[in-house]
ZATI-305766 format. One line per 5 residues: number of its first residue (from 1); their letters; for each residue x, y, z of C-alpha. Coordinates in Angstrom, 1 decimal, m for minus. Layout:
% ZATI-305766
NUM) a) X:Y:Z  ... .
***
This chain:
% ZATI-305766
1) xxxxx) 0.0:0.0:0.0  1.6:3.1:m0.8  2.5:6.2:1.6  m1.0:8.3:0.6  m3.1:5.6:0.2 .
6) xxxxx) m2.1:5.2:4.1  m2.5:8.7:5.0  m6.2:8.7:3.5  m6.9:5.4:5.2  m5.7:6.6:8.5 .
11) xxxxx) m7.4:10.0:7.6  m10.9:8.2:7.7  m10.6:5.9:10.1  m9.7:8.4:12.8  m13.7:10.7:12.3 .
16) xxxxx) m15.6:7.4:11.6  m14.0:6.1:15.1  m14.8:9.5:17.0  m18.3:9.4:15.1  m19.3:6.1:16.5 .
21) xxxxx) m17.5:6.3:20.3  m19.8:9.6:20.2  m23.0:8.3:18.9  m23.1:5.2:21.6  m24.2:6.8:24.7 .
26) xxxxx) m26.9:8.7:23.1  m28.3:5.5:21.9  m28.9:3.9:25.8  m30.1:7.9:26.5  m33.5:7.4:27.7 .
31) xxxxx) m35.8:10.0:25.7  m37.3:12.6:28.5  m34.4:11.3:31.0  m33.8:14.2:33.9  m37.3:15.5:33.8 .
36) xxxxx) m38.0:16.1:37.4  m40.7:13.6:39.4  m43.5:11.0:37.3  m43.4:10.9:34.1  m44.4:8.6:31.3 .
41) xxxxx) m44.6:8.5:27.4  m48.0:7.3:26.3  m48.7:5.5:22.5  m51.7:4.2:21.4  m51.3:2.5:18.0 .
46) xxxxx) m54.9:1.4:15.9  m54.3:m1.9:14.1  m51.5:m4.8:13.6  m48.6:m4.4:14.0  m47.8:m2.8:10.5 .
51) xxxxx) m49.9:0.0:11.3  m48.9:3.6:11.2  m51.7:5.3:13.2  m49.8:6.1:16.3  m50.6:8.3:18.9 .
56) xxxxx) m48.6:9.6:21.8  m48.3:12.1:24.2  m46.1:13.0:27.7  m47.9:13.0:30.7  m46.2:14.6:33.2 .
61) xxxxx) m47.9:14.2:36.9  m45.9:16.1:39.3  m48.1:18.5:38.9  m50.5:17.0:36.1  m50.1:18.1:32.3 .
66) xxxxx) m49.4:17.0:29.0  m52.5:15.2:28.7  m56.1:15.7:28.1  m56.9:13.3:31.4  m53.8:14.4:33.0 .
71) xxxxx) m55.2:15.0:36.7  m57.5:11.7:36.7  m54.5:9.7:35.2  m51.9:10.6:37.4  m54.7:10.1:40.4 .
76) xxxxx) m55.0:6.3:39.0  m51.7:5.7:38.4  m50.6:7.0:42.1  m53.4:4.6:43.3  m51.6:1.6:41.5 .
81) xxxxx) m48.4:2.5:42.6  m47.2:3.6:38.9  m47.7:0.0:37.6  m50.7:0.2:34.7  m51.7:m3.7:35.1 .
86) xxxxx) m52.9:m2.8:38.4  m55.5:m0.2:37.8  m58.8:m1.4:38.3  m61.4:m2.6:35.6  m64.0:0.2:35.1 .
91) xxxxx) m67.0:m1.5:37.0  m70.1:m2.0:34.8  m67.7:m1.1:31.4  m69.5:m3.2:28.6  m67.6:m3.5:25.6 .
96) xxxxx) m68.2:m4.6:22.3  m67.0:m8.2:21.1  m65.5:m6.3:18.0  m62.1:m6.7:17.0  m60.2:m3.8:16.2 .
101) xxxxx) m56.9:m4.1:18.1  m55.1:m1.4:20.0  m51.7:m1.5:21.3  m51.1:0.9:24.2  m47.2:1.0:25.1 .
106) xxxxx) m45.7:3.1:28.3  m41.9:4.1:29.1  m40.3:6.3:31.6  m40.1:6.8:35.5  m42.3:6.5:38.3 .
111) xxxxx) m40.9:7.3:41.5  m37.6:6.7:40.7  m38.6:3.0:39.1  m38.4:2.3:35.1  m41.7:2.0:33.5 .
116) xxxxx) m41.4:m0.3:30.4  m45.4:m0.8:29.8  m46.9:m2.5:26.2  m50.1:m4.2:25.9  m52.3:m5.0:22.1 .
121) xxxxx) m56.1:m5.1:23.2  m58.4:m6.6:21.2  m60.2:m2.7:20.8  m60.0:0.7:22.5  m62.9:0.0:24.8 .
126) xxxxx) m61.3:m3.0:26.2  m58.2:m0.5:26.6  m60.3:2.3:28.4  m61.8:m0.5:31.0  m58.8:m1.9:31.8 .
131) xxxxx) m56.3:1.6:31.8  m58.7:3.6:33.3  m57.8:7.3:31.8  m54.0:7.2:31.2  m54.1:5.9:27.5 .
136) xxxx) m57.4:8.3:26.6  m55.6:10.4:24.1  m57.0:12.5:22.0  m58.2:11.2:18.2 .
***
C-alpha cells in the first residue's frame, strides 16, 4: 500500500471512530431522562402491527399536564403505585366483542422505578376498562 493511500486510510478511520464512540451513549439515552418527578410517554397505535396510526403524548404528573386526562390519570396511576396492570377494571364497562386491536405502550419513571409498559387489546374500549384514563388520548 503506498504512503497516501495510508494517510487517506488513517485520515478516515480516525472521524468514523470519534463518530461512533460519540454516537453510543446517546443510543442507551432514555428519551425525557432528567425530567423532574413522574413521568411517562403514552402511545396508542390502531391496528397490527404494521400499522402507522400512532398516537402519543407526555404526561407529566408532578403537577398534572401534557395530557387531556392528565389529573384523573396521574390520580390512577398513584393509586396503582405507577404500575398500569394494576389499575382497576371500570365496574359495569361493557364493551363490544369487535375486534379492532389497539396497542397501548408506556416508558419512563415513576418514583424513581423504570416503566417499560406495552399491551395490544383486542379494541380501545377493552383498553379504556382496563387503563382507566391514562391511555385516553385524544383522536
Amino acid at each position: 500500500m503506498t504512503t497516501t493511500l495510508r494517510a487517506i486510510r488513517a485520515g478516515l478511520l480516525v472521524p468514523l471512530a470519534l463518530l461512533l464512540a460519540g454516537a453510543a451513549p446517546a443510543a442507551h439515552a432514555t428519551p425525557g431522562h432528567g425530567l423532574p418527578g413522574n413521568w411517562l410517554r403514552l402511545a396508542v397505535t390502531r391496528g397490527d402491527a404494521r400499522s402507522s396510526d400512532t398516537r402519543g403524548v407526555l404526561l407529566l404528573c408532578d403537577p398534572p399536564q401534557g395530557h387531556a386526562h392528565a389529573a384523573r390519570a396521574c390520580r390512577q396511576l398513584r393509586a396503582a403505585g405507577g404500575d398500569i396492570g394494576r389499575i382497576p377494571r371500570r365496574a359495569g364497562a361493557l364493551c363490544p366483542m369487535l375486534y379492532a386491536p389497539v396497542t397501548a405502550s408506556a416508558q419512563g419513571v415513576w418514583k424513581g422505578r423504570r416503566v417499560d409498559y406495552r399491551h395490544a387489546f383486542s379494541n380501545s374500549c377493552v383498553m379504556g376498562a382496563e387503563t382507566g384514563a391514562v391511555f385516553d388520548l385524544p383522536v
